[in-house]
C-alpha positions in Angstrom: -15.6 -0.1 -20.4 -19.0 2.0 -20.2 -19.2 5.6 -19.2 -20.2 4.8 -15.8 -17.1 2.4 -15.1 -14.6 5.0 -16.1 -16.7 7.8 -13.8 -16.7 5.3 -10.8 -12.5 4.2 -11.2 -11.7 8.0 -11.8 -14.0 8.6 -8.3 -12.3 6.1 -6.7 -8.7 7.7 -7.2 -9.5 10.6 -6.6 -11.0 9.1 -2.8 -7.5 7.9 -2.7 -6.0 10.5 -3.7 -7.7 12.1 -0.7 -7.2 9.2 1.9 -3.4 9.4 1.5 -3.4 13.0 1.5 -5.1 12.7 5.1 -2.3 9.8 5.9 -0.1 12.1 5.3 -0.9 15.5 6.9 -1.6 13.0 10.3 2.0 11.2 10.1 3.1 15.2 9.8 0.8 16.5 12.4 2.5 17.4 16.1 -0.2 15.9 18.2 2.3 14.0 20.7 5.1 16.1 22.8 6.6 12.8 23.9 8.4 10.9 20.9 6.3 7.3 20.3 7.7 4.2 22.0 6.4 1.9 19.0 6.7 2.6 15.6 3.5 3.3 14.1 2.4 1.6 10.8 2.5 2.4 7.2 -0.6 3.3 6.3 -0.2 4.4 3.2 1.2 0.9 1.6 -1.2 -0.8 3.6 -4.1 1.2 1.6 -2.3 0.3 -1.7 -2.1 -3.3 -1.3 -5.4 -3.5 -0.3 -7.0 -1.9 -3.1 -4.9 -2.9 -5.3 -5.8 -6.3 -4.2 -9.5 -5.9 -4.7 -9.6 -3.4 -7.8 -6.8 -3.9 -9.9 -7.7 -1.2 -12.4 -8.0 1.8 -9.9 -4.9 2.6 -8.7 -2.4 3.2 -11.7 1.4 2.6 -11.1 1.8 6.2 -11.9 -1.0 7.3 -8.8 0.6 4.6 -6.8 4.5 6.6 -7.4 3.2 10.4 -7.0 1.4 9.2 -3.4 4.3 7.1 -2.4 7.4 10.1 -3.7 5.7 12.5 -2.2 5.5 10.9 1.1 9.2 10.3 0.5 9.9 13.7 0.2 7.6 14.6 3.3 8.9 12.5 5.7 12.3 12.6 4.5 13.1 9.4 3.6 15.9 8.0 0.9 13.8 9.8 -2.0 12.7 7.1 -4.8 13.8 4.2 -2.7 10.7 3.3 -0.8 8.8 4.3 -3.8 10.0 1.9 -5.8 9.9 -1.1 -3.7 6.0 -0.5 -2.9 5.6 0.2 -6.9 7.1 -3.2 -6.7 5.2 -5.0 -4.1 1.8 -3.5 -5.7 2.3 -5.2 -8.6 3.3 -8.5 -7.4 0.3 -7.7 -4.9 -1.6 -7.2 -8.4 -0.3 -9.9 -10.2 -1.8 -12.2 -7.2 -4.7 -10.7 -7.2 -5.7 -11.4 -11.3 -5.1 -14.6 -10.9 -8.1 -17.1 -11.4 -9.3 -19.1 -8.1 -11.0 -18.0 -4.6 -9.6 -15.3 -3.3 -10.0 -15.0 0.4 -8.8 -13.3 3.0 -6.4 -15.7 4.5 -4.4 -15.8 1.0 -4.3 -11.7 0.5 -3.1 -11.1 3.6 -0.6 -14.1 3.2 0.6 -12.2 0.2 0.7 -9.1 1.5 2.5 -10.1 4.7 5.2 -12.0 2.1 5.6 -8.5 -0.1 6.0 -6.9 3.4 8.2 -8.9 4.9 10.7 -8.7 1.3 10.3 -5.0 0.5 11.6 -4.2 3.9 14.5 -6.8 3.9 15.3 -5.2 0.6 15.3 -1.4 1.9 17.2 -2.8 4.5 19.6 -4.2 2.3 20.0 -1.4 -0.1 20.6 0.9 2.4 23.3 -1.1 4.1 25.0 -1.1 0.7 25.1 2.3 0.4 25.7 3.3 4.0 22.9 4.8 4.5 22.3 5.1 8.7 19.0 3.1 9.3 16.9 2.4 12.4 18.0 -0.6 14.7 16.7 -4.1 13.2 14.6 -4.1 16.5 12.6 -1.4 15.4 11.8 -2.5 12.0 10.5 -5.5 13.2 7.8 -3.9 15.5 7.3 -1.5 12.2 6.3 -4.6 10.1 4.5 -5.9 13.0 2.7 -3.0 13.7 1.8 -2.5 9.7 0.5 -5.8 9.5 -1.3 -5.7 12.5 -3.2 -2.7 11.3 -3.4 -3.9 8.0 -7.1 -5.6 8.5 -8.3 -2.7 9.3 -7.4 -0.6 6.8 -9.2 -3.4 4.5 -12.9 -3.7 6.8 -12.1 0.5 6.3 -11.4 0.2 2.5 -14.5 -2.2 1.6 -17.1 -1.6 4.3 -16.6 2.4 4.1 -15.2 3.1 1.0 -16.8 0.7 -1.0 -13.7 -0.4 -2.9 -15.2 -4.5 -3.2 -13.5 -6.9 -6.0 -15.8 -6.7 -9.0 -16.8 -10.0 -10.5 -14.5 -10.7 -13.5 -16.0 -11.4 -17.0 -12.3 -11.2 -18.9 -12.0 -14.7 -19.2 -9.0 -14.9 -16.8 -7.2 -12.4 -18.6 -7.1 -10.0 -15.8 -7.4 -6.4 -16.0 -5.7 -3.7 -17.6 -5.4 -0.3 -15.2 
């Protein structure tokens, strides 16, 4: 990888470095009195998947985990356990996405509504085992809805103003190594 390839992955982390940082001052930010009425969406994973979707070599499982912790720790959630299980989803998310074949849009966000729809039902699970208090099963629901609802967005965002795009793969079907 030339010079140039390593300035333009390092400038892209550090854009997403930024972009969470501003999802995550806004999810802290008092701009409402009244509490919401719908859960709101995660942002946050819904930027990871989709560039991890499209540039597999940017976002490092080690960027991915100091985003996602400190969110944890900001909105004071079970510290570690939501982490993980996007860590976990990103890389399945990743795995998809370095596979050979047209990628389109119907398939990623098939994918991504699959990893969704399991790291939740695990958090869910893990939590119940360890009697953690959770929020009713109605409200998760609209929380995945919402997510994935939003989650199109976040890619026209992430390609048409960022300019994170898939790059045309000369590896030979290897895949890429971040």
């Amino acid at each position: 990888m030339g010079e140039a390839g390593r300035i333009r992955i390092w400038s892209l982390r550090t854009i997403f470095v930024g972009i969470a940082f501003l999802v995550i001052l806004r999810a802290l930010l008092p701009v409402r009195l009244d509490p919401p009425t719908i859960p709101g969406p995660d942002l946050l994973a819904c930027l990871i998947f989709a560039w991890v979707w499209r540039r597999p070599d940017v976002l490092a499982a080690w960027l991915i985990v100091l985003c996602v912790l400190l969110a944890d720790f900001l909105f004071q959630r079970p510290p570690g356990l939501w982490t993980v299980l996007v860590l976990i989803g990103s890389e399945s998310v990743r795995r998809q996405a370095m596979r050979e074949g047209e990628k389109t849009f119907a398939l990623e966000f098939g994918v991504v509504s699959l990893v969704f729809v399991v790291i939740i039902l695990v958090q869910r699970l893990v939590l119940f085992v360890l009697l953690v208090p959770q929020p009713p099963l109605g409200a998760m629901l609209i929380h995945l809805l919402t997510t994935l609802a939003i989650y199109p967005l976040v890619v026209v965002f992430s390609v048409y103003l960022v300019g994170v795009r898939q790059i045309p793969r000369d590896d030979g079907g290897k895949g890429l190594r971040a």
